[in-house]
N, C-alpha and C positions, 0 to 999 in steps of 0.2 A: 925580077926585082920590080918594085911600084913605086914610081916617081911621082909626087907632087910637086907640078912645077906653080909655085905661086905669082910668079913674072906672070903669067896667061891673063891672074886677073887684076893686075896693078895699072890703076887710069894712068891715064897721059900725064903730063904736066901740064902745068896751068900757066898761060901769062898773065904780071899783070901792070899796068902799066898810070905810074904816079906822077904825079908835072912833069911829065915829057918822059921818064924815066922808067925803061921796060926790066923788070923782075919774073924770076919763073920761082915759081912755086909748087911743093910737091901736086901730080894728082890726090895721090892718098897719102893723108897724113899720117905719120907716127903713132900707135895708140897712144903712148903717153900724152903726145900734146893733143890729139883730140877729147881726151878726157878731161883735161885740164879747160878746152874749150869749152865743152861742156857743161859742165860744174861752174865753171865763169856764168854762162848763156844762164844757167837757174838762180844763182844767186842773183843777177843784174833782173830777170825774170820777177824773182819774190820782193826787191826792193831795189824800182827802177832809179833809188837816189843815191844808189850806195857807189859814191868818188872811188873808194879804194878798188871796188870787184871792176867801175871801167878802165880802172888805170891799171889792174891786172890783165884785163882784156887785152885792152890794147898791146902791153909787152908781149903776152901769149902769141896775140896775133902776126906782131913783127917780130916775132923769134923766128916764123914761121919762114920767112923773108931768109933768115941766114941758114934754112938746112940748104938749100941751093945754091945763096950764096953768101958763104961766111964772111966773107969781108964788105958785105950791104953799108952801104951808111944808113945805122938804125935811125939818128938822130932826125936825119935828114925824111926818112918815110917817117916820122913821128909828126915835125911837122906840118905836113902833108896831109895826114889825116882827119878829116871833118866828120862831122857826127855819118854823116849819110854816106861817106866813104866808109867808114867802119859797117856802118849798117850791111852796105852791100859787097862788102872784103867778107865780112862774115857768112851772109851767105854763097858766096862763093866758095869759099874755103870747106864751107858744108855742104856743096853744090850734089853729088851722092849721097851722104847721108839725108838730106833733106828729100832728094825724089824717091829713095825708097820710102820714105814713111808717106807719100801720097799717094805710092802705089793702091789701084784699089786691092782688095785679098779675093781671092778666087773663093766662093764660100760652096762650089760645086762638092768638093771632095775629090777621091781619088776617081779615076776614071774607075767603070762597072767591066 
């Protein structure tokens, strides 16, 4: 029998930590909510003035806060959050998905 254990490659969890106040957060997110981040990230991307897609953002992001821990006080990390807190909670949160895509690509081919 052929086991796929997919635990092997699930990141760590992440800390993060708001006016004084320490939150964990998945390593790997959910597909669903990273697509959802995502699709946020492009909209705010084609029109960096659009209110609604950052206040979507934002919820996305602090939902993100209660798979860990569901009783978070959202209200309370909403607060909290300033433009360049968001800025850098987002690349955190993408902290993987963002260094694969820098990865360079090996453009050798297969070994001869």
């Amino acid at each position: 029998m052929k086991i796929l254990n997919l635990d092997e490659i699930t990141s760590d969890d992440r800390k993060v930590v708001i006016a004084g106040e320490e939150y964990v957060i998945p390593g790997d997110l959910p597909v669903d909510v990273m697509l959802r981040l995502i699709g946020n990230s492009n909209k705010i991307q084609e029109n960096p003035n659009d209110i609604t897609a950052m206040r979507d953002g934002i919820d996305i992001l602090v939902g993100v806060f209660q798979i860990r821990n569901p009783n978070v006080d959202i209200d309370g990390i909403k607060k909290n959050i300033t433009m360049a807190r968001y800025s850098r909670l987002m690349s955190f949160a993408f902290g993987d998905f963002e260094e694969a895509e820098k990865k360079p690509q090996d453009d050798s081919g297969p070994p001869q």
